[in-house]
DRENGU-713196 format. One record per residue (C-alpha): residue in three letters; x, y, z. Coordinates in pm, whole numbers, padded with zeros to 5 digits, always signed. Each point is the difference from the previous one (the first is absolute). Layout:
% residues N
ALAXYZ
...
//
This chain:
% residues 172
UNK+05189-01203-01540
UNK-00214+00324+00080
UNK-00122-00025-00351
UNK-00208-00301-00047
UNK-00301-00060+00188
UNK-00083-00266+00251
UNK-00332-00153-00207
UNK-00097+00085-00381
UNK-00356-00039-00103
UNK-00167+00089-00344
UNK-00253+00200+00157
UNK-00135+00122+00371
UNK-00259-00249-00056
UNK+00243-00275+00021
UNK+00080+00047+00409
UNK-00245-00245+00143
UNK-00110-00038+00383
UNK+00209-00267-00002
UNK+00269+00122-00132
UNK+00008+00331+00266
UNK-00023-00270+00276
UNK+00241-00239-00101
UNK+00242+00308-00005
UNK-00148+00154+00362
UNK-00075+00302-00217
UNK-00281+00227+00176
UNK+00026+00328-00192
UNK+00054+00128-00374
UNK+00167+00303-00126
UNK-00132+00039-00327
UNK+00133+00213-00297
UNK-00273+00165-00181
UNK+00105+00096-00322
UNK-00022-00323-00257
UNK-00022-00197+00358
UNK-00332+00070+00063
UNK-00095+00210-00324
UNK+00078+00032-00370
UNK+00146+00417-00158
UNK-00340+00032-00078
UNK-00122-00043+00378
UNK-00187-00315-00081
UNK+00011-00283+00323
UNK+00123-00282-00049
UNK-00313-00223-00032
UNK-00062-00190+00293
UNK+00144+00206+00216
UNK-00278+00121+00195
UNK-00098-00401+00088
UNK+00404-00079+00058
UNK-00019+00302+00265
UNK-00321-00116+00156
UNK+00149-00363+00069
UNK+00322+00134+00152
UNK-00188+00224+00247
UNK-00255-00273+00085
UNK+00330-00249+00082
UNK+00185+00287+00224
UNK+00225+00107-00268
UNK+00062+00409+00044
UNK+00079+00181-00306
UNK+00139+00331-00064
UNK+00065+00198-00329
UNK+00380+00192-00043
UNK+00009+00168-00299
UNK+00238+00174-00180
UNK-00281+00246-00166
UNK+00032+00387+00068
UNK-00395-00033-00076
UNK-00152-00035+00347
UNK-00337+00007-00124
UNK+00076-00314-00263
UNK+00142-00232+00257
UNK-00296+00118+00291
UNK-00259-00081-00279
UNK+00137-00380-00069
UNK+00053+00012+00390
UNK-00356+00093+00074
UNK-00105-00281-00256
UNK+00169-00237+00173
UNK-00043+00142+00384
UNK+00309+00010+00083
UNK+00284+00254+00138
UNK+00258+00140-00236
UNK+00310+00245-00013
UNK+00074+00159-00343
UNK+00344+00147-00140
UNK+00149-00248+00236
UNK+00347+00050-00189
UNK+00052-00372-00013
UNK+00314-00147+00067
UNK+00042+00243+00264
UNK-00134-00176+00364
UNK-00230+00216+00087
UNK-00304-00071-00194
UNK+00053-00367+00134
UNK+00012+00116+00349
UNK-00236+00206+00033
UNK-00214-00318-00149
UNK+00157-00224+00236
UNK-00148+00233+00254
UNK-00314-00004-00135
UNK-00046-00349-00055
UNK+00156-00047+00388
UNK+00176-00287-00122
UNK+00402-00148+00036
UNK+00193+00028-00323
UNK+00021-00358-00012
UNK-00387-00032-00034
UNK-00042+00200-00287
UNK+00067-00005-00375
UNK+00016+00287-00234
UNK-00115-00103-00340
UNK+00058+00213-00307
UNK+00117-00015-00365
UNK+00295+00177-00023
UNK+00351-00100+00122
UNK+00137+00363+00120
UNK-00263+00083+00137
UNK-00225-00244+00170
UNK+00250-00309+00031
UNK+00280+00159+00135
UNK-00205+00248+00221
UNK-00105-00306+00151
UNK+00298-00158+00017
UNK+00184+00314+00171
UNK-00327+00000+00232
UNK+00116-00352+00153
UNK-00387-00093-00153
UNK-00104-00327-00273
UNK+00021+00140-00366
UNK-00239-00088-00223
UNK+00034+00087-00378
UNK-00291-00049-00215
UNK-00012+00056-00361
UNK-00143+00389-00142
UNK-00346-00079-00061
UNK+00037+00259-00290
UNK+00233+00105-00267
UNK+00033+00340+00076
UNK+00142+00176+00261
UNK+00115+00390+00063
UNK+00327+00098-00147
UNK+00226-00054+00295
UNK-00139-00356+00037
UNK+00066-00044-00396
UNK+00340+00104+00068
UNK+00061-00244+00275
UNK-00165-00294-00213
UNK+00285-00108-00254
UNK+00282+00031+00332
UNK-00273-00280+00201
UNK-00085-00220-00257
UNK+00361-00060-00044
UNK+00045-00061+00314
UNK-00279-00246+00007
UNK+00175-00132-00319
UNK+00330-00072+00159
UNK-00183-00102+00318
UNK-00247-00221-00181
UNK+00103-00297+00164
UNK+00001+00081+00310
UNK-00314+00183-00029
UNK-00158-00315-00152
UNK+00179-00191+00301
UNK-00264+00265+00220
UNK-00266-00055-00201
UNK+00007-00372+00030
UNK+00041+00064+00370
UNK-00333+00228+00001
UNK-00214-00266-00192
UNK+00061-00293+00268
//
């Protein structure tokens, strides 16, 4: 189903070298908001050394953001040195194609990793690309995604199984 990602991790930290090559991933689409930073634009800690390691294995990365604010998601891009496309209107295809272009990559080699199921997961999934879901490294979010919380956790909820079945799956 379009609605439940291929791999679940607690955290971006938690996709390992390993784990990229085991899956012939070669390029990340990464959500920014509570992906990559908290509501009050704080990085996730670790971040900065998770991004170096990828880069220095021949992982490409590329921020999609849903965020109207270009200059927020170009400041967390510039952090991190890497490319970026704001108000990407995610789970529309075209933020994840014009990444796709960017990165220069087949569908099949890259993985879109976010932490929200309408957006991020099933963009991903529509895209023909890996979904990742992570967990929101904070408890807030903007009103639309506090809207959109109760309808995901529920299905998480009824999907638990199988999304424990994926998480099991992720951990080997």
């Amino acid at each position: 189903m379009k609605l439940y990602p291929n791999f679940y991790f607690n955290n971006i930290l938690e996709i390992t070298i390993p784990f990229l090559h085991e899956n012939a991933i070669q390029g990340l689409i990464l959500d920014m908001d509570n992906t990559l930073i908290d509501f009050d634009r704080k990085l996730l800690e670790g971040t900065e050394q998770w991004v170096a390691e990828l880069k220095e294995n021949g992982i490409q990365l590329c921020i999609v953001s849903n965020s109207n604010h270009k200059e927020k998601v170009k400041t967390v891009a510039k952090r991190l040195q890497i490319p970026y496309f704001y108000f990407a209107k995610k789970p529309l295809k075209s933020g994840f194609k014009k990444a796709k272009e960017k990165l220069g990559l087949e569908n099949k080699q890259i993985a879109a990793v976010g932490d929200q199921i309408f957006t991020d997961v099933l963009g991903a999934n529509r895209s023909h690309m890996i979904s990742i879901l992570v967990e929101p490294i904070g408890k807030k979010d903007i009103w639309i995604t506090r809207l959109k919380r109760p309808l995901e956790n529920a299905i998480i909820q009824r999907g638990k199984r199988k999304l424990q079945e994926i998480k099991k799956k992720t951990q080997k």
